[in-house]
C-alpha atoms as an extended CHARMM CRD file, in Angstrom:
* protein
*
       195  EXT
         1         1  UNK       CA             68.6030000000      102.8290000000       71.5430000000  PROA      1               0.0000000000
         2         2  UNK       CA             70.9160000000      105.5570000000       71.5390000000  PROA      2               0.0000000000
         3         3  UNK       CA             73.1300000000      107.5960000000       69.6160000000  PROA      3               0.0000000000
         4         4  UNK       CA             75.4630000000      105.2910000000       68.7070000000  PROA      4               0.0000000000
         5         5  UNK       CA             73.0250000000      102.5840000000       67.5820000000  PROA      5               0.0000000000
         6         6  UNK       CA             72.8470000000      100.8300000000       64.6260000000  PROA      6               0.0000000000
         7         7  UNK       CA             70.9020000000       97.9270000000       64.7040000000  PROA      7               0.0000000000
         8         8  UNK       CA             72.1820000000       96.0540000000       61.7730000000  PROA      8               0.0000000000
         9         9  UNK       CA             71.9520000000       92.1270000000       63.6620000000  PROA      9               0.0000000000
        10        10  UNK       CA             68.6280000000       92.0470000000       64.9480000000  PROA      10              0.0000000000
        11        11  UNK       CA             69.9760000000       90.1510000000       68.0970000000  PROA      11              0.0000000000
        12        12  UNK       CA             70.6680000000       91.2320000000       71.2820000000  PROA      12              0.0000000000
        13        13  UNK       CA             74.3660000000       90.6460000000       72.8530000000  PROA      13              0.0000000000
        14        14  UNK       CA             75.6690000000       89.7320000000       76.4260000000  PROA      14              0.0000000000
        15        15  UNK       CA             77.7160000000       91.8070000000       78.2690000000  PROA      15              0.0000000000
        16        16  UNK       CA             80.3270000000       90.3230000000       80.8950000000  PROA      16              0.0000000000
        17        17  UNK       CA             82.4220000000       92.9450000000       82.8810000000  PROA      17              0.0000000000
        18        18  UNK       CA             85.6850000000       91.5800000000       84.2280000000  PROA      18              0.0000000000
        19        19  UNK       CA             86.9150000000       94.3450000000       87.2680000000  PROA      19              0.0000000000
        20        20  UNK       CA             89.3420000000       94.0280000000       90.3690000000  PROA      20              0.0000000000
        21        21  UNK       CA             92.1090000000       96.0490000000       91.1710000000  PROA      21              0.0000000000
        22        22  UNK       CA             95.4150000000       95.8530000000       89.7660000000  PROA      22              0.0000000000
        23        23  UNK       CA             97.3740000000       92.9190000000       89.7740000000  PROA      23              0.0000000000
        24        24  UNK       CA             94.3220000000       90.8400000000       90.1810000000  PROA      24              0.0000000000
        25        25  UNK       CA             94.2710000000       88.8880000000       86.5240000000  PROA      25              0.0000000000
        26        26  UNK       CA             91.7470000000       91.2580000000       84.5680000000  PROA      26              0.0000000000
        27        27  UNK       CA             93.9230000000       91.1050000000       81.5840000000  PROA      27              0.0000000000
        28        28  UNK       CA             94.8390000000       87.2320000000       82.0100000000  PROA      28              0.0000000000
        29        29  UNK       CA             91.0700000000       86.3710000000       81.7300000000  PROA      29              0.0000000000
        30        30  UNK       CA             90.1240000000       88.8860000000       79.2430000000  PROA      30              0.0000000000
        31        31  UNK       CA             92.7670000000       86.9970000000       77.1300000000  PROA      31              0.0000000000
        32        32  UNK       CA             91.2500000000       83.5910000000       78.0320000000  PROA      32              0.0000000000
        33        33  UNK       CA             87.8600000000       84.6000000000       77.0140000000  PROA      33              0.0000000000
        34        34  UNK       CA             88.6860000000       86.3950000000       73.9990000000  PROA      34              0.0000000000
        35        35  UNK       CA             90.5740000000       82.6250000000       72.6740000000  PROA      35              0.0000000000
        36        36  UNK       CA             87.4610000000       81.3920000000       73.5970000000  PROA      36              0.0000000000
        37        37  UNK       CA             85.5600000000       83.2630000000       71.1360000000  PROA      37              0.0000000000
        38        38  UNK       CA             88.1410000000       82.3350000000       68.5550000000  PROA      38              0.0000000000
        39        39  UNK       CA             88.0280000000       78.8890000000       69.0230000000  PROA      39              0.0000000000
        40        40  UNK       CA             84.1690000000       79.2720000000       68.8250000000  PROA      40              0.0000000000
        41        41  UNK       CA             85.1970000000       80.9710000000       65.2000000000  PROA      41              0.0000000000
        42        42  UNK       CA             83.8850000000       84.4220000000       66.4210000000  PROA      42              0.0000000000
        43        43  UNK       CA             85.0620000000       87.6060000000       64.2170000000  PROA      43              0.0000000000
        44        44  UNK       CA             86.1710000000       89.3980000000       67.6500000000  PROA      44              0.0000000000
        45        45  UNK       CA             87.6500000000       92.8440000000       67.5620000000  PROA      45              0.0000000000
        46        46  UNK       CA             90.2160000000       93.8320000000       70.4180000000  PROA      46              0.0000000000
        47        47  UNK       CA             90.6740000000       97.8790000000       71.9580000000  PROA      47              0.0000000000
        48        48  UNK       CA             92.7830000000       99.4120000000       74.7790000000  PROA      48              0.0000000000
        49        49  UNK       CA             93.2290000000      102.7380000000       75.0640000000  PROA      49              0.0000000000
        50        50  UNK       CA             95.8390000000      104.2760000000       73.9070000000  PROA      50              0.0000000000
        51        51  UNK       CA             97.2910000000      105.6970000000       76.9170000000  PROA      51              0.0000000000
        52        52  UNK       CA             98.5440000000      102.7590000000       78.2630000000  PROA      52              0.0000000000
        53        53  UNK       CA            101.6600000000      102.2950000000       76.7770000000  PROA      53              0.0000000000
        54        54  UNK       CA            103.3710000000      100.2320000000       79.3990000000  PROA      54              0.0000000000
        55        55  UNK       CA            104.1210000000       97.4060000000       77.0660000000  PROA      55              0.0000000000
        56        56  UNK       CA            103.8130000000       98.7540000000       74.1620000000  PROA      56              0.0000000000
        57        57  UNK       CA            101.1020000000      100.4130000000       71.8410000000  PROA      57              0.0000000000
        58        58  UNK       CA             98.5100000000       98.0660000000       70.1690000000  PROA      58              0.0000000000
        59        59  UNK       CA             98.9800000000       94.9890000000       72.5160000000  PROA      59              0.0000000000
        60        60  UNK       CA             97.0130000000       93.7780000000       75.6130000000  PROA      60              0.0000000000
        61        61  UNK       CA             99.3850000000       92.0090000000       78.0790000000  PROA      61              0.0000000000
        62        62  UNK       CA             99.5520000000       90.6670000000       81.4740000000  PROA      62              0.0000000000
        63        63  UNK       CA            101.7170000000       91.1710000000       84.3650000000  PROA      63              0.0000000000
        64        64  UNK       CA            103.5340000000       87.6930000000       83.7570000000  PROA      64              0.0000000000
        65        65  UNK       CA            104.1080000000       88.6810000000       79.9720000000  PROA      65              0.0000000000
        66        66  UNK       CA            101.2730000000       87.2370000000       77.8130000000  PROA      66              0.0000000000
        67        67  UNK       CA             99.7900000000       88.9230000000       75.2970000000  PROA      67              0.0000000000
        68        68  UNK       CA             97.6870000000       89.5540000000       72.3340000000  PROA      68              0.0000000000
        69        69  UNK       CA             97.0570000000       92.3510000000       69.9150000000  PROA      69              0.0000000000
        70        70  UNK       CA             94.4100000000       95.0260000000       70.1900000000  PROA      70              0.0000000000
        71        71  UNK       CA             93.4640000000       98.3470000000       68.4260000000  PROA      71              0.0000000000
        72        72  UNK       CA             94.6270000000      101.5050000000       70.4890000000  PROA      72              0.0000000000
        73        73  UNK       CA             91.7670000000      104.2090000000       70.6770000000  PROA      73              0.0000000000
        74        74  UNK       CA             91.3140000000      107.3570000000       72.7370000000  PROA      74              0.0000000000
        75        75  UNK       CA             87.4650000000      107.6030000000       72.8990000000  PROA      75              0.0000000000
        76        76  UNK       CA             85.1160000000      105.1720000000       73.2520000000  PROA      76              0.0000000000
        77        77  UNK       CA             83.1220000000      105.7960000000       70.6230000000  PROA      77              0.0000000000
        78        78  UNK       CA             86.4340000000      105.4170000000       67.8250000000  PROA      78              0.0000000000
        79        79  UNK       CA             85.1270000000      101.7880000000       68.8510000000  PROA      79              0.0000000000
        80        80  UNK       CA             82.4080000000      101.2500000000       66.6150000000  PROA      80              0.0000000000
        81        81  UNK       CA             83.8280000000      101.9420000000       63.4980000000  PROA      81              0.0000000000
        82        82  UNK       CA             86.4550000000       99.2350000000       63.7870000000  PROA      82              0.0000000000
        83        83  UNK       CA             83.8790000000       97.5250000000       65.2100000000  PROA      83              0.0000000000
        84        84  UNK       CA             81.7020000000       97.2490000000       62.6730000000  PROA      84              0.0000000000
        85        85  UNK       CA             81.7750000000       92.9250000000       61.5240000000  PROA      85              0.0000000000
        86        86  UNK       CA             82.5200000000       91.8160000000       64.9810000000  PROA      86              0.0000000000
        87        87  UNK       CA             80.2640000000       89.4980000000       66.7670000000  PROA      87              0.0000000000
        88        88  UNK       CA             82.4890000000       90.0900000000       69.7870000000  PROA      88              0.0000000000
        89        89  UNK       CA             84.0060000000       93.3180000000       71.3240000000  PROA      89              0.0000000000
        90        90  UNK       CA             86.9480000000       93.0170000000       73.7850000000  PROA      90              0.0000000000
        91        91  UNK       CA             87.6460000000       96.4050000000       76.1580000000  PROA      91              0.0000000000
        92        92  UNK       CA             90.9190000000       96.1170000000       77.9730000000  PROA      92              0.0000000000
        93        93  UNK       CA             91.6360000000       99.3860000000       80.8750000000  PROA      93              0.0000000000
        94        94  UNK       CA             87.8710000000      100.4320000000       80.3960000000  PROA      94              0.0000000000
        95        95  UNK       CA             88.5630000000      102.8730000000       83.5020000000  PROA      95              0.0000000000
        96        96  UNK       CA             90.1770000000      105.6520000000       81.4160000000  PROA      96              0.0000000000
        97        97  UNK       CA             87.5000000000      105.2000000000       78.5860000000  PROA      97              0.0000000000
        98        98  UNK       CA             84.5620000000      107.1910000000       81.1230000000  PROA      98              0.0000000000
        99        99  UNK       CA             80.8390000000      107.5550000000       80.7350000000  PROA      99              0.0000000000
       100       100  UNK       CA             81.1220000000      107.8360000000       77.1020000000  PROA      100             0.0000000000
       101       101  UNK       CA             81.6260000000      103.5980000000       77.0980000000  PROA      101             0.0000000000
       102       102  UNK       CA             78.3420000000      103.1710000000       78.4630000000  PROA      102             0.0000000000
       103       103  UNK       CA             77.0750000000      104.0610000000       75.1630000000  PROA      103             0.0000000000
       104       104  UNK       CA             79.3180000000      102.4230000000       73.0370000000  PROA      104             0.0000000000
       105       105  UNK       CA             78.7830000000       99.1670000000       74.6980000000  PROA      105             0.0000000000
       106       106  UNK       CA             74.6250000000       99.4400000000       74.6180000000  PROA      106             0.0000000000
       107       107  UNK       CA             75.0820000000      100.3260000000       70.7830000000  PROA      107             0.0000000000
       108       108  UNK       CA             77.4870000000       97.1820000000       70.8410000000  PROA      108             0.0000000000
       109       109  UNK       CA             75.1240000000       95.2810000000       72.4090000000  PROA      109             0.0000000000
       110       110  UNK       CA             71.9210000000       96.3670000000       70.0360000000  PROA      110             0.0000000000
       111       111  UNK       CA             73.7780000000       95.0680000000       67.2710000000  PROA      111             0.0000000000
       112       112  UNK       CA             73.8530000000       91.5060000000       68.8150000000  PROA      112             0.0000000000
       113       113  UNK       CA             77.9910000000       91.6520000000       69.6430000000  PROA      113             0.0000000000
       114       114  UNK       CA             79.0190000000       89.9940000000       73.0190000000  PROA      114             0.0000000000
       115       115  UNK       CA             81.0490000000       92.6210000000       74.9000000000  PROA      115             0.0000000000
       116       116  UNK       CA             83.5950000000       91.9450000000       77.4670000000  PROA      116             0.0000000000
       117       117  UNK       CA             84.6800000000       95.1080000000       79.6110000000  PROA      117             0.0000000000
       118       118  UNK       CA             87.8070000000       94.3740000000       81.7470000000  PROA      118             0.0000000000
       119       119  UNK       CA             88.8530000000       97.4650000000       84.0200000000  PROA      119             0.0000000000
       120       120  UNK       CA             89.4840000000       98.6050000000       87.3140000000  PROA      120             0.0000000000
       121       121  UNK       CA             86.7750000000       99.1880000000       89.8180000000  PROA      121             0.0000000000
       122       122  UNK       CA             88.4010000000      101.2600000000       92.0690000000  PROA      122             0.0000000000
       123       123  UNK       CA             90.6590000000      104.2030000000       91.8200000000  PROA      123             0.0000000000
       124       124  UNK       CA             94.0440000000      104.2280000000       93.5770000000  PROA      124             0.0000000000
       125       125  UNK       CA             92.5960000000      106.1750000000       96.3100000000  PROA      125             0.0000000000
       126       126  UNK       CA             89.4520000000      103.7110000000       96.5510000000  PROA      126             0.0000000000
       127       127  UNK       CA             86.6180000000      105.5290000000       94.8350000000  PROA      127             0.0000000000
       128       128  UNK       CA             84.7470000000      103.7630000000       92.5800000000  PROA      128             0.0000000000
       129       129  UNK       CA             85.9800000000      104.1970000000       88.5990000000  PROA      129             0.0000000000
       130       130  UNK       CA             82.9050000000      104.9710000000       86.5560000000  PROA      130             0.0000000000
       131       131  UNK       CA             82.2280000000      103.3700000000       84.2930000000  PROA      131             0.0000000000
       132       132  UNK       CA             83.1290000000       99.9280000000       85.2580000000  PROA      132             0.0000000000
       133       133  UNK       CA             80.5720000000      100.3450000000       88.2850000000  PROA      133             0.0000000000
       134       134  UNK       CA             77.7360000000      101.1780000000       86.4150000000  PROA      134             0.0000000000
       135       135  UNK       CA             78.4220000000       98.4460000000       84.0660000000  PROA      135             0.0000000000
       136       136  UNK       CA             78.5470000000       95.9500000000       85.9150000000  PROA      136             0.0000000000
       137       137  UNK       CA             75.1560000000       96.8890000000       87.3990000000  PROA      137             0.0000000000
       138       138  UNK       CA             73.5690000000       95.9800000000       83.7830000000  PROA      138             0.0000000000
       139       139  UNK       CA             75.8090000000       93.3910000000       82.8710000000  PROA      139             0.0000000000
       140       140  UNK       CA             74.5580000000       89.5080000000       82.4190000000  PROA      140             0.0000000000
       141       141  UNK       CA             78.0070000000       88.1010000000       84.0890000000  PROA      141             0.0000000000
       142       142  UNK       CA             80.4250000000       90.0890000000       86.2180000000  PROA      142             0.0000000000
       143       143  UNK       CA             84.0230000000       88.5420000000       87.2070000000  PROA      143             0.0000000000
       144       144  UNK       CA             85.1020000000       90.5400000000       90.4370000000  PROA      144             0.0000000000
       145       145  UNK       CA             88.7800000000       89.5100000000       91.3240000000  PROA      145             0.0000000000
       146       146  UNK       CA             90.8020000000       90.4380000000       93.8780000000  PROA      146             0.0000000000
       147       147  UNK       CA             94.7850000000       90.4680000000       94.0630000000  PROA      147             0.0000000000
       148       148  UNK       CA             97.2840000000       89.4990000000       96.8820000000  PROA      148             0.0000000000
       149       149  UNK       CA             97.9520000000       92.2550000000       99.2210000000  PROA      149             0.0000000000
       150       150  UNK       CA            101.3860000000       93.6160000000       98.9290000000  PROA      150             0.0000000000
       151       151  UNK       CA            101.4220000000       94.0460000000      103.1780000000  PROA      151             0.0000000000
       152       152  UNK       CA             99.8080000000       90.4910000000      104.3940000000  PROA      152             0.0000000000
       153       153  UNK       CA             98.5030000000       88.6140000000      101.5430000000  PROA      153             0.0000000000
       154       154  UNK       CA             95.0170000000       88.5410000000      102.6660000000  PROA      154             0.0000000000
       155       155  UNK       CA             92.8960000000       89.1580000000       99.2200000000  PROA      155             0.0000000000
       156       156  UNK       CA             93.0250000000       93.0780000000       97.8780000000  PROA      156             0.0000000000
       157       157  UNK       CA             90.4140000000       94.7220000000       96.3830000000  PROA      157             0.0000000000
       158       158  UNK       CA             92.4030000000       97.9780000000       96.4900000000  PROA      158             0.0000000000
       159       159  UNK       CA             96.0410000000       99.2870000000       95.0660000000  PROA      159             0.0000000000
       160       160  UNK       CA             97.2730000000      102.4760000000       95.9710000000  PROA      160             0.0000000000
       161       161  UNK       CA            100.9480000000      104.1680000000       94.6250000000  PROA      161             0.0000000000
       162       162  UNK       CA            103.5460000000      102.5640000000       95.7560000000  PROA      162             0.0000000000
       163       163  UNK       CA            105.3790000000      105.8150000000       96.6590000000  PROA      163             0.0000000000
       164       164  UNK       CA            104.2840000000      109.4500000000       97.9750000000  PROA      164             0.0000000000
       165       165  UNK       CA            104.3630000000      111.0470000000       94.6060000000  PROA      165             0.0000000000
       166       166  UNK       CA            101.5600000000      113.0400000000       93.5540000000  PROA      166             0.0000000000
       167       167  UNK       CA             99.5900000000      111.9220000000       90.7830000000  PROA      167             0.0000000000
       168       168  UNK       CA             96.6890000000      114.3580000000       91.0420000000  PROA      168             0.0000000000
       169       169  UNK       CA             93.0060000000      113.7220000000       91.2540000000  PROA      169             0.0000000000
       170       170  UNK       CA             92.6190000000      109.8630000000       89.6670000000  PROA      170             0.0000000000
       171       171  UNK       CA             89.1510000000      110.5690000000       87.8370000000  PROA      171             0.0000000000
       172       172  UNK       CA             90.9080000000      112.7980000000       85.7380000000  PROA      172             0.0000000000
       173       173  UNK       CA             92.6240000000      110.7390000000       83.6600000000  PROA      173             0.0000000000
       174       174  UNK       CA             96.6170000000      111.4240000000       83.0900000000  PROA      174             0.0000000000
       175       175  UNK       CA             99.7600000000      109.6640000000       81.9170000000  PROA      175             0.0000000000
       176       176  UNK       CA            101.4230000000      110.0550000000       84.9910000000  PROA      176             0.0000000000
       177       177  UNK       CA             98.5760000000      107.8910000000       86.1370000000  PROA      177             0.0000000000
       178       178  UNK       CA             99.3900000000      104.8160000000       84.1230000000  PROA      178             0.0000000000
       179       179  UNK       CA            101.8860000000      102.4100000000       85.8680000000  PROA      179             0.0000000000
       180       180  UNK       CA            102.2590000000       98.7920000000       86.7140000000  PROA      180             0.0000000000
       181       181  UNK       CA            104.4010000000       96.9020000000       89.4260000000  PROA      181             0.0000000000
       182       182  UNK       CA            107.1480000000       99.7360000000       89.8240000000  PROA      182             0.0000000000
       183       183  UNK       CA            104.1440000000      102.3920000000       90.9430000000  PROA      183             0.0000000000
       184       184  UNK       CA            101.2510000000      100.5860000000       92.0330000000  PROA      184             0.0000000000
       185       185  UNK       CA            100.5350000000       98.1690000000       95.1350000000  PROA      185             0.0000000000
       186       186  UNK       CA             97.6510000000       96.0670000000       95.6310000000  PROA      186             0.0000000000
       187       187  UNK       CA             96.2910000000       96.4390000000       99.2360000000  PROA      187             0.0000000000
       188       188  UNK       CA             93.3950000000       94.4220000000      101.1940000000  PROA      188             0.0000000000
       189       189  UNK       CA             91.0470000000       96.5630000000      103.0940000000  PROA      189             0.0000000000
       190       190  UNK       CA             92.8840000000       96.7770000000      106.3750000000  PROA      190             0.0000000000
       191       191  UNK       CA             96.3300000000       98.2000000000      104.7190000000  PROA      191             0.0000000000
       192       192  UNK       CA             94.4920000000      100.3640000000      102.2330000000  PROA      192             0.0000000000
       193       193  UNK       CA             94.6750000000      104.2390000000      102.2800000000  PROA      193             0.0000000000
       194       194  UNK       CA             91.1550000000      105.4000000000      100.9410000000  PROA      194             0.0000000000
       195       195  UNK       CA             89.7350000000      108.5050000000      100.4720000000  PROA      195             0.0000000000
């Protein structure tokens, strides 16, 4: 337990965390899983944060222009309280959510509500993005996917801006951070620049 619990279900919930870099279908299979739970006739309750306003605010979307709504929240733990009658939790761009998540999701999970986490697993300059790392180290299914590099094709695990601008240190989350196509590459390993 922990402070956000509230054992109310007397289950226990599974946790499957979706991560890749960008461009490499997070968002698409979120979306496919989260039908799933509706065609299972799951309550299921939706979040992004709300910094990513890319394609607008309250909406999860992919790059090739699906999408469905979601709640916009700026900590993790504003969660739970929309959260309260779902029997499944969706978490679109987990990455700018931090630690704080990790307990949000085990109170999530106490209650008996599957949680799906879809973020990034790197940062743009290839360090690992808490707290989709330590997830996925307790979760019971984890999705790893990998884009198209931008230089060869070969499969990317990394993206990196597509430009020299600066956008500052990437664990300290900013606006100027948030981007899609227009700022971001994916990269494979040999055309990556990593810290």
């Amino acid at each position: 337990m922990n402070e956000f619990s509230n054992d109310n279900r007397g289950g226990t919930g599974t946790l499957t965390v979706i991560a890749g870099p960008m461009f490499s279908g997070k968002s698409a299979r979120l979306l496919e899983i989260v039908k799933g739970f509706a065609v299972h006739e799951k309550i299921v309750a939706v979040f992004t944060h709300a910094i990513d306003t890319r394609r607008g605010i309250g909406d999860i979307s992919t790059h090739d222009g699906r999408s469905i709504p979601a709640i916009p929240v700026t900590q993790a733990r504003d969660i739970l309280p929309f959260a309260e009658v779902a029997e499944a939790v969706a978490v679109d761009e987990a990455q700018f959510f931090g630690a704080e998540l990790m307990n949000v999701v085990d109170a999530l999970l106490d209650r008996g509500v599957d949680v799906v986490v879809c973020g990034l697993s790197v940062t743009f300059d290839g360090r690992p993005f808490s707290p989709i790392p330590e997830l996925m180290a307790v979760t019971e299914r984890v999705e790893k996917l990998t884009a198209d590099c931008s230089v060869c094709g070969a499969p990317a695990s990394f993206h990196q801006p597509a430009s020299n601008q600066d956008l500052g240190d990437p664990l300290e989350i900013e606006e100027r951070q948030v981007g899609g196509a227009e700022a971001y590459e994916a990269r494979c390993r040999r055309h990556a620049t990593r810290q």
